[in-house]
C-alpha positions in Angstrom: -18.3 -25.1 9.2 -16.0 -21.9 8.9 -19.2 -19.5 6.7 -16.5 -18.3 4.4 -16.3 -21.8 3.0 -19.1 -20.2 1.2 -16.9 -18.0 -0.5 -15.0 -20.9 -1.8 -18.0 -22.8 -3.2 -17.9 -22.0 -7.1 -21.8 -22.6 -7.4 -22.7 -20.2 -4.7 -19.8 -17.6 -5.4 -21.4 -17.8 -9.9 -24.8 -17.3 -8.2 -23.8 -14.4 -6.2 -21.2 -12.9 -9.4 -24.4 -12.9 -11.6 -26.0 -10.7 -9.5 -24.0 -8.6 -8.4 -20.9 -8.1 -11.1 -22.8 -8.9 -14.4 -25.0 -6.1 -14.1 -21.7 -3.8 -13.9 -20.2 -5.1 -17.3 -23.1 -4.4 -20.3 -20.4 -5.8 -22.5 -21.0 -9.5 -21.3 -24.4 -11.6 -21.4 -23.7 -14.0 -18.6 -20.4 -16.0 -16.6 -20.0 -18.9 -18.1 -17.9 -20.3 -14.9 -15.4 -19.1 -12.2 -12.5 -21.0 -10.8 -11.4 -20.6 -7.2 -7.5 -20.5 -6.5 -7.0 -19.1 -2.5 -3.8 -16.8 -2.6 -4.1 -16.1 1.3 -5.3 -19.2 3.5 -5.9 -18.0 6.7 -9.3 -19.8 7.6 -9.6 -21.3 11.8 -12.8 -22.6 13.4 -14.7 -19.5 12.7 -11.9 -16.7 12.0 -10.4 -16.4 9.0 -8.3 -14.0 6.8 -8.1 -14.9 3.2 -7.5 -13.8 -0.3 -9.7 -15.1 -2.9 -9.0 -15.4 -6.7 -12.2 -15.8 -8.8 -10.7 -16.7 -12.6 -14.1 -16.0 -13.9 -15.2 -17.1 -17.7 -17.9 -13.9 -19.4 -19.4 -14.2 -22.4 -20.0 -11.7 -24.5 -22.3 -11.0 -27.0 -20.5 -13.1 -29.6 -20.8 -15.8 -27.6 -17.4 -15.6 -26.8 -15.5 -16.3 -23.8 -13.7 -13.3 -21.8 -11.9 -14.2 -18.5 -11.2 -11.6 -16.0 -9.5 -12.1 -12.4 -11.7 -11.2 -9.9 -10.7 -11.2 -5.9 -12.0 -11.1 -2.5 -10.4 -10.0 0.6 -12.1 -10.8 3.8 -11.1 -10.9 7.1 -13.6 -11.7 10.1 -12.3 -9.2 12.2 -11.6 -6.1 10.4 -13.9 -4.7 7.6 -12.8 -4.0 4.3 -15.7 -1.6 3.8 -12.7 1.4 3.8 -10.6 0.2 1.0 -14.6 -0.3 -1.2 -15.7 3.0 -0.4 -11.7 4.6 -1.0 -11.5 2.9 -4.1 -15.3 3.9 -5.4 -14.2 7.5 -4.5 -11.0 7.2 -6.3 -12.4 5.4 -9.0 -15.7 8.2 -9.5 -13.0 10.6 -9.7 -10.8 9.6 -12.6 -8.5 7.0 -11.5 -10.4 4.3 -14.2 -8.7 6.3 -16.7 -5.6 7.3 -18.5 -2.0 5.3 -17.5 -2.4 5.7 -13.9 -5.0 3.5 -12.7 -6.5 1.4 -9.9 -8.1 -2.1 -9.1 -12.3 -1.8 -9.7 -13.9 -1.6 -7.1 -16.6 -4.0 -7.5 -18.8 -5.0 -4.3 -19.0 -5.4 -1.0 -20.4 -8.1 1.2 -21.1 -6.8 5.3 -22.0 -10.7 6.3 -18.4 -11.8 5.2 -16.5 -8.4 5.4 -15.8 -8.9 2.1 -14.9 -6.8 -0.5 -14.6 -7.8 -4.4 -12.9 -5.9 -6.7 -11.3 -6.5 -10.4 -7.4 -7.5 -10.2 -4.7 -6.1 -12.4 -2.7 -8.1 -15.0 1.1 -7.6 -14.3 3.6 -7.7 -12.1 5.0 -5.5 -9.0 7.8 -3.2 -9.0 9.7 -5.3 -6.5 10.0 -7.9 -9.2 11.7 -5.7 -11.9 14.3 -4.4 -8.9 15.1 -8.5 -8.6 15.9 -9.0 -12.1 18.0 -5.4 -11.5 16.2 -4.2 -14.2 17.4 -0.9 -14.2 15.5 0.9 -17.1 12.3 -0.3 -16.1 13.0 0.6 -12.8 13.4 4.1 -13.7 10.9 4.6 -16.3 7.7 2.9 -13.4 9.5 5.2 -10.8 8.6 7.9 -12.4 4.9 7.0 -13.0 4.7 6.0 -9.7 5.3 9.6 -8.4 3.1 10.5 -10.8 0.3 8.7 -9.7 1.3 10.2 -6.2 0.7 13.4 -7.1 -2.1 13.0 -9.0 -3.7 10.9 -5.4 -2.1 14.3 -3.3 -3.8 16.6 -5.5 -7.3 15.1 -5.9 -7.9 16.2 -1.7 -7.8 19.6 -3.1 -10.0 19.4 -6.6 -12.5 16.7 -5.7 -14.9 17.4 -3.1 -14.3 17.1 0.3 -12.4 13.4 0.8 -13.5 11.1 3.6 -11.1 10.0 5.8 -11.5 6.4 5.3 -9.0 5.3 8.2 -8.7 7.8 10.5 -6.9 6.0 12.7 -4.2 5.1 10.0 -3.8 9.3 10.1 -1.6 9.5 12.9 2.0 7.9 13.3 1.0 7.6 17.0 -2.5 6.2 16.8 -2.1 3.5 13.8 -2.0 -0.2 14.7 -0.8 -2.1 16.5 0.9 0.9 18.2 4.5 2.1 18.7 4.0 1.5 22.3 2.6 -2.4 22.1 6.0 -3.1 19.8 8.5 -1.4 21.8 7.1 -3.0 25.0 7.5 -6.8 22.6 11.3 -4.8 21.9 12.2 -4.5 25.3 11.3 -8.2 26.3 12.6 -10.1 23.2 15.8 -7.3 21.8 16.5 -5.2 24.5 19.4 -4.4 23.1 17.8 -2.0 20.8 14.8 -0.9 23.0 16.4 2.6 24.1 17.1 3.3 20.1 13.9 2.2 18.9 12.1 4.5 21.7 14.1 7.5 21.0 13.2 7.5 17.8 10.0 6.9 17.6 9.9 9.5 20.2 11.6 12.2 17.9 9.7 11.3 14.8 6.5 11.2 16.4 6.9 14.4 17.8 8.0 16.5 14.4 4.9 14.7 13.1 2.8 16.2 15.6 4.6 19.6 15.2 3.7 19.8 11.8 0.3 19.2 12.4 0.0 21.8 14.8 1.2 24.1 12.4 -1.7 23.7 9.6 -4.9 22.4 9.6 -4.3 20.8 6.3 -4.6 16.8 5.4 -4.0 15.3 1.8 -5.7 11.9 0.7 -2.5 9.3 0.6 -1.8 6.2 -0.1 -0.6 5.3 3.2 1.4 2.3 2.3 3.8 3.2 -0.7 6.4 0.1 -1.6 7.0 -1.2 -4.9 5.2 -4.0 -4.3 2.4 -1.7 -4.8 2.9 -0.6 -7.9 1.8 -2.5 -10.6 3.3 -2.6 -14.3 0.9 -3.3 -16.9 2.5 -2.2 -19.9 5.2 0.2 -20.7 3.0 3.1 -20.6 0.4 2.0 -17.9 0.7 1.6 -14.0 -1.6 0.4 -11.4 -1.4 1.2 -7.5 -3.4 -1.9 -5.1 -4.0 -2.3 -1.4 -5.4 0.5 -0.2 -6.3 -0.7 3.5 -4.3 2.3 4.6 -5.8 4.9 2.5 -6.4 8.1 4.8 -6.3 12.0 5.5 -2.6 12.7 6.1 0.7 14.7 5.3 1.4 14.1 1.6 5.1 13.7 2.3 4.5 10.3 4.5 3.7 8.7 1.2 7.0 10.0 -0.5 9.4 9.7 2.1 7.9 6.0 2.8 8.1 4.8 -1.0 11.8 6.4 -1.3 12.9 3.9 1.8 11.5 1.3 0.6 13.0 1.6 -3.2 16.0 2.0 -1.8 16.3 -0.7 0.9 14.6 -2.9 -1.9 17.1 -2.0 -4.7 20.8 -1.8 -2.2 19.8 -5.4 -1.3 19.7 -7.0 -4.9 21.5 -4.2 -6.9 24.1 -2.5 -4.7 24.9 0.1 -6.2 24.4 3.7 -4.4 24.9 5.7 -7.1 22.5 4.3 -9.1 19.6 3.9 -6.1 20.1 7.9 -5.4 19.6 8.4 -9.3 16.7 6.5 -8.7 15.8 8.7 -5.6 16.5 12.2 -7.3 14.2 11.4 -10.4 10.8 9.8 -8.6 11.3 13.3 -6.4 11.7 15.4 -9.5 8.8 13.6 -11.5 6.4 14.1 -8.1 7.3 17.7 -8.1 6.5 18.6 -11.4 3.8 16.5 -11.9 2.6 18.1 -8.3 3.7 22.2 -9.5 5.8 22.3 -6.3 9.4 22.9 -5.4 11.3 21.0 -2.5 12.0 23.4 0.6 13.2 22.8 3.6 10.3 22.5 5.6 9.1 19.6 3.2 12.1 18.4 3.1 12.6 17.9 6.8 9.1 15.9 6.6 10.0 13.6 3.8 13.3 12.9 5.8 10.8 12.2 9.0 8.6 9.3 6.9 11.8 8.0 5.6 13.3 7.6 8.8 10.1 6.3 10.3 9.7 3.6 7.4 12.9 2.5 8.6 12.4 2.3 12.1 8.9 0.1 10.8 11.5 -2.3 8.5 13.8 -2.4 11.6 10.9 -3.1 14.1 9.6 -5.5 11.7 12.7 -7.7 11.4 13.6 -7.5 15.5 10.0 -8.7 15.6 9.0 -11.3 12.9 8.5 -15.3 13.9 12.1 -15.8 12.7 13.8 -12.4 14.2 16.8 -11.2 11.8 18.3 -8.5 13.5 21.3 -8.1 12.1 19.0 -6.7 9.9 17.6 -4.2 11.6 21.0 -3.4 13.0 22.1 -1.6 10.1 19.3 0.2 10.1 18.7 1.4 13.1 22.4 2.7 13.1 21.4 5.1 9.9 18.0 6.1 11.9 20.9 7.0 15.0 22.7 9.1 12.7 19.9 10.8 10.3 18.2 11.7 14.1 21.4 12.6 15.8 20.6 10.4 18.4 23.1 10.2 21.0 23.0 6.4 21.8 25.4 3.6 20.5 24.1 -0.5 20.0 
């Protein structure tokens, strides 16, 4: 049997709660019971990659009942131990307060890579951009670049910041690899290969340019989407999945979270005007929330992560089970242009 069946068993799983989540909520005497519901159900012979949701029943000291949803991710092959240890440090350093907030990080088990955490009530951005809600659009927007900034600027007021993925730091060294998915390119789209290369190339390199230039890293998110960001209420946000989280240029996470809104938003609202709005005030609610103006050299660098978030989506849809890529088409043709590539597909 597959040993993270375990993690599915609701005697062993309230066993292992009362041990080691009880102690962390004073407010509660005992778990009364937890129900299992698996949101990701990856499990093989002996591999498996699953999300677990633990609907799990408190009482408190009135003897009443309190549910709260707890979750597990666990993968056999890749340890969740960096998104534990990034979210302790973000929580130990004010992120468990105020309107911009953060899953709790709860525990982690080595023998399952496992990590446990506290889940957020609510639902994504991307959801509110489906019902082209435009006015909540705008008002989370702006909280998300909030919470940006306020992530950017811990690196330099909290001590020293691990870098919890280093190899996540790097456009050229995270996984799989530009070079593994332009070698799948070439065999399966070739069409696009000589686009796809020459861009990453170009990007890559401006990355590394900047680098060379400062020996300065910020803590970011490293995987800013809407889907991310979490509404709770009207006045509260919450940021998850932080698998990414690493030491890196601040602007990766801006110019990545402004492609994504607006690829996300021109597909179900279509209309420009109102996307760039969009645009303009998450960029003018990160800068003052951050105390910095736009120049040109940031700006060139928030234009780099945009145009390598694209290249990802368009990669992404040349590549997927299903390819689409006369999604990626369009794309690719914007990267050509923002790039001033000199190649036609």
């Amino acid at each position: 049997m597959n040993k993270i069946n375990n993690l599915l068993d609701e005697k062993i799983v309230l066993d292992l709660f009362k041990k080691e989540i009880l102690p962390k909520y004073p407010e509660f005497s005992d778990i009364k019971q937890i129900k299992t519901h698996l949101i990701k159900d990856n499990i093989w012979i002996s591999t498996y990659h699953v999300v677990i949701e633990y609907q799990t029943t408190f009482i408190n000291s009135d003897k009443k009942f309190e549910t709260l949803p707890i979750y597990c991710t666990a993968h056999s092959d890749e340890p969740r131990l960096n998104s534990f240890e990034a979210l302790t440090f973000l929580w130990q350093n004010g992120f468990n307060k105020g309107n911009l907030t953060i899953l709790r990080p709860l525990f982690y088990l080595p023998d399952f890579n496992a990590f446990f955490y506290q889940g957020i009530n609510g639902q994504n951005l991307y959801q509110y951009i489906r019902r082209k809600d435009v006015a909540t659009i705008e008002a989370v927007a702006a909280k998300a670049a909030a919470w940006f900034a306020k992530l950017h600027h811990l690196s330099a007021t909290a001590e020293a910041a691990k870098n919890f993925n280093p190899v996540n730091s790097l456009i050229e060294t995270i996984i799989p690899g530009m070079a593994h998915a332009l070698a799948k390119i070439k065999g399966q789209e070739p069409r696009y290969f000589e686009i796809c290369r020459q861009a990453y190339e170009k990007i890559n390199q401006e990355e590394k340019d900047f680098f060379a230039s400062t020996g300065q890293r910020w803590l970011i998110h490293g995987d800013a989407h809407p889907e991310n960001i979490i509404i709770i209420d009207k006045n509260k946000i919450g940021v998850i999945d932080f698998t990414d989280i690493c030491l890196a240029d601040y602007a990766r996470d801006l110019g990545t979270f402004l492609q994504q809104l607006e690829f996300m938003m021109l597909r179900k609202i279509d209309d420009r005007l109102q996307v760039e709005k969009i645009k303009q005030l998450f960029l003018n609610s990160y800068f003052k929330n951050a105390k910095i103006t736009l120049g040109d050299n940031l700006r060139k660098r928030i234009n780099n992560y945009y145009n390598w978030t694209a290249l990802r989506t368009a990669i992404f849809f040349l590549l997927k089970d299903k390819a689409e890529p006369e999604r990626a088409h369009g794309l690719l043709i914007k990267i050509s242009q923002n790039l001033k590539l000199n190649i036609t597909i």
